[in-house]
C-alpha positions in Angstrom: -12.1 45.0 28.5 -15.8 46.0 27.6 -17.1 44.0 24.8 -18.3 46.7 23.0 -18.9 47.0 19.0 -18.5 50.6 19.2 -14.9 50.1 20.9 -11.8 50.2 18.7 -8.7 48.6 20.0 -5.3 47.9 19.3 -2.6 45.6 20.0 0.9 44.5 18.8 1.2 41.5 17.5 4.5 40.2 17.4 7.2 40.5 19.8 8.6 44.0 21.4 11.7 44.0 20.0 13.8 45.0 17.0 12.5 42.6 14.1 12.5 43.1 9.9 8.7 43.3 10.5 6.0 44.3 13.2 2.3 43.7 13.4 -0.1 45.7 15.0 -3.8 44.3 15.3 -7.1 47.0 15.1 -10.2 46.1 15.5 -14.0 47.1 16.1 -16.2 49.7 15.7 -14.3 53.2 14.3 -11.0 51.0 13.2 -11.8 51.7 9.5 -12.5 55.8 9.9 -9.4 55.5 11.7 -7.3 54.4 9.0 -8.6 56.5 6.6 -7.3 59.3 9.1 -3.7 58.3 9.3 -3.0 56.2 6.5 -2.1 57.4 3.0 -2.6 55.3 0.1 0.0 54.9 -2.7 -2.0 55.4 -6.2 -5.6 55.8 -6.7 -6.5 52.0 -6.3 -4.9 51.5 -3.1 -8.5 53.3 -0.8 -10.5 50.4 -1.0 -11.0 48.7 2.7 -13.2 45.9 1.9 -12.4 42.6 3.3 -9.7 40.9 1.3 -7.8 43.7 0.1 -4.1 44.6 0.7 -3.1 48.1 1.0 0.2 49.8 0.6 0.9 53.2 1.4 1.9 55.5 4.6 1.0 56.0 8.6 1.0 59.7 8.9 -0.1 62.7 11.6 -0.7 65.5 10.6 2.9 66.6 10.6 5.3 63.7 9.7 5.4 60.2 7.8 5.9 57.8 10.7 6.4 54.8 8.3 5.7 52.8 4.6 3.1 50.3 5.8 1.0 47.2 4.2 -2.4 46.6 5.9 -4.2 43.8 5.6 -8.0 44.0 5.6 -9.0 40.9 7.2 -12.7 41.4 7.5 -15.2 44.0 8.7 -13.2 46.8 11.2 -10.6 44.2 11.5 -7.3 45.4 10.1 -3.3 43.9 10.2 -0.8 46.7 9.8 2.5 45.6 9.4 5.3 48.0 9.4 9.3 47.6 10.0 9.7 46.2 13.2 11.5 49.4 15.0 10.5 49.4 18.2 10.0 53.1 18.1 8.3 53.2 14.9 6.1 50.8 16.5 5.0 52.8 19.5 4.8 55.9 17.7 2.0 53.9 15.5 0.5 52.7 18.7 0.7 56.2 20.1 -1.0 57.7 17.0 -4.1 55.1 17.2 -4.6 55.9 20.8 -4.8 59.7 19.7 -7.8 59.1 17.9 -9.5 56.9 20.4 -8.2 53.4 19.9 -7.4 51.5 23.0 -4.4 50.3 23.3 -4.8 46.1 24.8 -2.6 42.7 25.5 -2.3 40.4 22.7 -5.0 37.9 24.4 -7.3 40.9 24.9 -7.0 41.5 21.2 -7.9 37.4 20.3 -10.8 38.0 23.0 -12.7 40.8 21.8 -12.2 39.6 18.2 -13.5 36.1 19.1 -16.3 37.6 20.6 -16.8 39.7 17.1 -16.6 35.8 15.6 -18.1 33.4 18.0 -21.0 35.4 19.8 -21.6 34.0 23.4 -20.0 30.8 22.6 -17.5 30.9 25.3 -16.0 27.1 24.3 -15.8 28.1 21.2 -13.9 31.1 22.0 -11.7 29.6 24.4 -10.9 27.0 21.4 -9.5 29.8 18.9 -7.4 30.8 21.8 -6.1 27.7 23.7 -6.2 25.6 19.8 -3.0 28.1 18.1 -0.5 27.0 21.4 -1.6 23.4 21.6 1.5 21.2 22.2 0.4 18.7 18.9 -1.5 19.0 16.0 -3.4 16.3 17.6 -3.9 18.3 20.4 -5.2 21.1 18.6 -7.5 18.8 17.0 -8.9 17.8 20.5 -9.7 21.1 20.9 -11.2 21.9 18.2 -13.8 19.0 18.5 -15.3 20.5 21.1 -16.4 24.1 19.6 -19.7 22.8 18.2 -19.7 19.1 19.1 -18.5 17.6 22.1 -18.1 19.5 25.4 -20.5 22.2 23.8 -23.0 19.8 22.6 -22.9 17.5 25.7 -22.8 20.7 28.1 -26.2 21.9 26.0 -27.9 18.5 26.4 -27.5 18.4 30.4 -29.6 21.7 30.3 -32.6 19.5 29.3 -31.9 16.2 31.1 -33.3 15.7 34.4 -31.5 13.1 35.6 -28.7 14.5 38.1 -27.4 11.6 38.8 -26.7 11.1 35.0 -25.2 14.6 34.6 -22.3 14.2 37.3 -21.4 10.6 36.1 -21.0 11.9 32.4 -19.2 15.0 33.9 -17.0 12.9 35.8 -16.0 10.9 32.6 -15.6 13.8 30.8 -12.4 14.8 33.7 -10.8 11.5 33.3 -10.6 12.0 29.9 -9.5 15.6 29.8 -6.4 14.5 32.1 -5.1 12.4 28.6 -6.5 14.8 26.8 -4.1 17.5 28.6 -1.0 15.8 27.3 -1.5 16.0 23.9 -2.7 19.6 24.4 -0.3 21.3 27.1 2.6 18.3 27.0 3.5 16.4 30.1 6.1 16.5 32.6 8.6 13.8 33.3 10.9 13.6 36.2 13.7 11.2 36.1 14.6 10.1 39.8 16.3 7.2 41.2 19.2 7.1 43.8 23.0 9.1 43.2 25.0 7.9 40.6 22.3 5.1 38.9 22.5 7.0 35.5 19.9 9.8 35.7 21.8 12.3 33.6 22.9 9.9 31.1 19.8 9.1 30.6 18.7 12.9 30.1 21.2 13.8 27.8 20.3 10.8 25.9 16.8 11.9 25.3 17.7 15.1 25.0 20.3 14.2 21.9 23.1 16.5 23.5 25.3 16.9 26.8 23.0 19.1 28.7 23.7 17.9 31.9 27.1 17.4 34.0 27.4 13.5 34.2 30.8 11.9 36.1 31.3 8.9 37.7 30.6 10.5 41.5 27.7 10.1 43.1 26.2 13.2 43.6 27.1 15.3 40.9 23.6 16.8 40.0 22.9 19.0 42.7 20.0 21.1 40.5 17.6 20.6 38.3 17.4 20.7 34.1 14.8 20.4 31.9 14.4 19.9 28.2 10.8 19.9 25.9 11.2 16.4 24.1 8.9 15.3 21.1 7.9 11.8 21.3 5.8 9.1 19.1 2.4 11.4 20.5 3.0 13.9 22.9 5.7 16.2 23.3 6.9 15.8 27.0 9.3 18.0 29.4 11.5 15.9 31.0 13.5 17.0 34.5 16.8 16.0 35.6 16.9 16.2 39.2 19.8 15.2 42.1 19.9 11.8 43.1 17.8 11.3 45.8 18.9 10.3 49.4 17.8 10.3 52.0 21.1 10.9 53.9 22.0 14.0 52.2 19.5 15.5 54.3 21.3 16.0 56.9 25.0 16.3 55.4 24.6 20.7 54.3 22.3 22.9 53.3 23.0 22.7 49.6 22.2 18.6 49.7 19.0 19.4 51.6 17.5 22.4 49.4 18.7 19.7 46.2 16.9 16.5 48.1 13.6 19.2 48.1 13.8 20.2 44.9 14.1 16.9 43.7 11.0 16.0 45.9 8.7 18.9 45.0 9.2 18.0 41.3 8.8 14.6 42.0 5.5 15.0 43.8 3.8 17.2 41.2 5.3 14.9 38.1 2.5 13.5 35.5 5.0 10.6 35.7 8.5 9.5 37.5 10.9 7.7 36.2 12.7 5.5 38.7 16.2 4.7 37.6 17.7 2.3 39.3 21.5 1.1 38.7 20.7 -2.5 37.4 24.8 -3.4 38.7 23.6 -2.7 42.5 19.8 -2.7 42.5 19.5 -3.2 46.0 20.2 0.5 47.0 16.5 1.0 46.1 14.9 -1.7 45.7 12.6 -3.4 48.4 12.4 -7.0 48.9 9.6 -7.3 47.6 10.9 -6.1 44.6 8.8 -3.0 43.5 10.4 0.6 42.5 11.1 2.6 45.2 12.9 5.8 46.7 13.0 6.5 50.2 10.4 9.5 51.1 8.5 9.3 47.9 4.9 8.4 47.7 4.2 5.0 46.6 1.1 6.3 45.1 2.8 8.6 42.5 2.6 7.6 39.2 6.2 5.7 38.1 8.1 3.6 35.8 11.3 1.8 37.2 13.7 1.9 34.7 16.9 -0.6 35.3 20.0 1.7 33.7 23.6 0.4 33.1 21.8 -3.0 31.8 25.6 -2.8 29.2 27.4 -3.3 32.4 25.7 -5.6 33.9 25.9 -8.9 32.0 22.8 -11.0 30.4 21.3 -11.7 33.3 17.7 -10.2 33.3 15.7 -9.1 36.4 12.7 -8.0 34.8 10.8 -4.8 34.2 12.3 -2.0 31.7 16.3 -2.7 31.1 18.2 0.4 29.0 21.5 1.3 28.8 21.8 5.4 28.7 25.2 5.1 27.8 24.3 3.5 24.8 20.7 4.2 23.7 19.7 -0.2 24.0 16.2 -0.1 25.2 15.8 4.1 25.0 12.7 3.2 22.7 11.2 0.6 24.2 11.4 3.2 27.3 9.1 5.9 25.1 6.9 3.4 24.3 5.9 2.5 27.7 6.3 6.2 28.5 3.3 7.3 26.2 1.7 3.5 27.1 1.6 4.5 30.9 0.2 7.7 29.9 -2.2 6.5 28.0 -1.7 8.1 24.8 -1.3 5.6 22.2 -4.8 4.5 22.2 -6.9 7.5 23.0 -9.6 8.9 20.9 -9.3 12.1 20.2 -12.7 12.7 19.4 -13.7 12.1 22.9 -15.4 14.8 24.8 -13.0 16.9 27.2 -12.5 20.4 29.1 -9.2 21.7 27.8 -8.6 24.6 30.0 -8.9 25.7 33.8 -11.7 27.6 33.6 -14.3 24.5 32.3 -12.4 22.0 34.9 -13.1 24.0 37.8 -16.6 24.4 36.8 -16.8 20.4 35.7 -15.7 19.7 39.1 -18.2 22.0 40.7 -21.1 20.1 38.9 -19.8 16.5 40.0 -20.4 18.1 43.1 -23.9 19.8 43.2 -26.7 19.3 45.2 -29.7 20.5 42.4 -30.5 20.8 39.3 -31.2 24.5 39.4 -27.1 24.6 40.6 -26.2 22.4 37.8 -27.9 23.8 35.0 -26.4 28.0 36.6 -22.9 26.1 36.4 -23.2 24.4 32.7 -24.6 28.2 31.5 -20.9 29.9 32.6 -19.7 26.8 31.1 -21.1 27.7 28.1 -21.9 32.0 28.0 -19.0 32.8 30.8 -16.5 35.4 30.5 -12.8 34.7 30.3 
C-alpha cells in the first residue's frame, strides 16, 4: 500500500463475524470529508470532528440508513466507527466508504500506514507499535518498546558514524545472542516433552497443563500424535508439546509408528528446549553409561533437560539430576524453575538492546557478515528507514 497522505483507507477492526459490536478503522487524507458525506449527526452538537470528540448519529447513502453508529475521532483523518457487529451491516459500511474512494486494506495495512502517519521513517519504531500489542508478556512488550528511541535505534544510529568494522559486527553479534532470550519473553517458547514409551510424558503434560488433555494408560505407546498447550510460567509463557514416545524400533513396526517417531523428531529438532523424561523405576532404557540424557536418533547437541518421572514409585533412593513425580505434582516447580533457568530468563535485563522481529535479524546477521563499511552502513539504513 502506497504511503500516501492524500490516500484514505479503511479496515475492519475486529473479527468477521457476528458480534454485539464492530469497528471499522479510516484513516488519511479525505477520511473526514468522507464522513461528513455518509454520516448524519444526532442534534446540532454532534458535527464537530476535532480530535477527542465522540460522535453519535447515522451511516447513510443517499437512499437508506445503513446503521446507528458512534465514531470516535482519534486524531487528525483518523476515525473509529463502531457499529453493531452484523456482518452485513458491516460490509455494507465498508462498501459505502469504498464508493467514495476509500480503500478498503488488512488490519496490519491499517496499523502500517497509520504508524507511518505517527512515526515518520522510523521503521523500529513502527515495527514496535505493531509487534509491542501481541507480545507474549508485559515484559516482553516492554523489551520492545525500549528499543523505539533507545536501544537498537540508538545503537543502529551510532554504527553509522563509527569506523571501526570490526567493532560494529562484534556489537551486532551481541546484540543476536541477546534477542534469542529476548524472543521468549516476546513470542513465548516452545517445549517438547520427549523421553522413551511409557516413562510418563503425558502425565507430565496434563499436569502442567492443569486438565486431562492427553490420553495417558499404563501401555507403552499410547501417544501416537502430538498436543500442545500455551502455559504461563514464573517469566515467559511457553507452548509445551506432547509427543509419542520415542523408539527407535517403532520404526520399523507400521507406518503409523513411523510417521509418529517423525513427528516426534521434527518437533524435537526445532524445540527451544527438550525435555527428556526418563522413567526413574527403569532408567536404563535411555540412559548411557555414562550417565547423560539421551534418546536414540536425537542430537546430542539440542538443547535438553533430563527430567527423572515416577520418582513416587521409585523409593528414596536418589540418582541425581531433576526427580518429579507427574502423578503427583512433587518436584513440578522445581522443574519450571530450571525450565526458565535453562532458558535464561530469570536474570535477563530487559533493557538490553535486541532485534525483535525477522526483518532486523536477517539484516543483523547480514552486517556480522559484511565485507565494508559502505555495505554496513546501506544495511543499518533499511534497518532503520526500510519498508515492512
Amino acid at each position: 500500500m502506497a504511503n500516501d497522505k492524500y490516500i484514505c483507507v479503511a479496515s475492519l477492526l475486529t473479527a468477521r463475524t457476528a458480534a454485539a459490536i464492530s469497528s471499522i478503522q479510516v484513516a488519511g487524507g479525505g477520511a473526514e470529508e468522507i464522513l461528513k458525506i455518509i454520516f448524519k449527526p444526532a442534534g446540532k452538537n454532534n458535527s464537530d470532528f476535532s480530535a477527542g470528540k465522540i460522535l453519535y448519529g447515522t451511516i447513510t447513502d443517499s437512499k437508506r440508513t445503513i446503521d446507528e453508529v458512534v465514531i470516535g475521532c482519534e486524531g487528525k483523518n483518523s476515525f473509529s466507527i463502531n457499529c453493531h457487529g452484523n456482518p452485513l451491516i458491516v460490509e455494507n459500511i465498508l462498501a459505502l466508504l469504498q464508493k467514495h474512494n476509500a480503500q478498503i486494506v488488512e488490519p496490519n495495512e491499517m496499523m502500517i500506514f497509520i504508524g507511518r502517519e505517527k512515526f515518520g521513517d522510523n521503521a523500529i519504531a513502527l515495527e514496535a507499535e505493531i509487534a509491542g500489542a501481541e507480545a507474549a508478556t508485559l515484559d516482553g512488550a516492554k523489551i520492545i518498546a525500549h528499543q523505539t528511541k533507545a536501544r537498537l535505534y540508538a545503537l543502529a544510529n551510532s554504527w553509522l558514524k563509527t569506523g571501526n568494522i570490526e567493532v560494529i559486527k562484534k556489537q551486532a553479534k551481541q546484540v543476536l545472542a541477546d534477542s534469542k532470550i529476548a524472543n521468549y519473553f516476546i513470542n513465548g517458547a516452545k517445549i517438547v516433552i520427549a523421553g522413551a514409551p511409557n516413562s510418563g510424558k503425558s502425565t507430565l503434560f496434563n499436569y502442567l497443563c492443569g486438565r486431562e488433555k492427553a490420553l495417558v494408560s499404563d501401555i507403552a505407546g499410547t501417544t501416537r500424535d502430538w498436543l500442545s498447550a500455551k502455559i504461563k510460567l514464573k517469566k515467559i509463557v511457553a507452548e509445551f508439546f506432547d509427543t509419542a514416545g520415542v523408539d527407535e524400533n517403532l520404526i520399523s513396526q507400521n507406518i503409523i509408528d513411523a510417521q509418529s517417531q517423525a513427528l516426534s523428531k521434527g518437533l524435537i529438532e526445532n524445540a527451544d528446549l527438550v525435555l527428556l523424561v526418563v522413567d526413574r523405576v527403569n532408567p536404563a532404557i535411555v540412559i548411557h553409561s555414562t550417565g547423560s540424557g539421551q534418546v536414540a536418533g536425537l542430537t546430542e547437541s539440542l538443547e535438553k533437560l533430563v527430567v527423572y518421572n515416577k520418582c513416587d514409585l521409585a523409593g528414596d533412593v536418589s540418582i541425581g539430576g531433576l526427580n518429579i513425580s507427574a502423578k503427583t505434582g512433587r518436584g513440578v516447580r522445581e522443574l519450571i524453575a530450571a525450565i526458565e533457568q535453562k532458558l535464561g530468563v530469570v536474570d535477563f535485563d530487559i533493557k538490553k538492546t535486541v532485534c525483535f522481529i525477522d526483518r532486523q535479524r536477517m539484516i543483523l546477521e547480514q552486517v556480522v557478515s559484511a565485507d565494508t563499511k559502505q555495505r554496513i552502513d546501506e544495511l543499518i539504513t533499511e534497518l532503520l528507514k526500510g519498508g515492512l
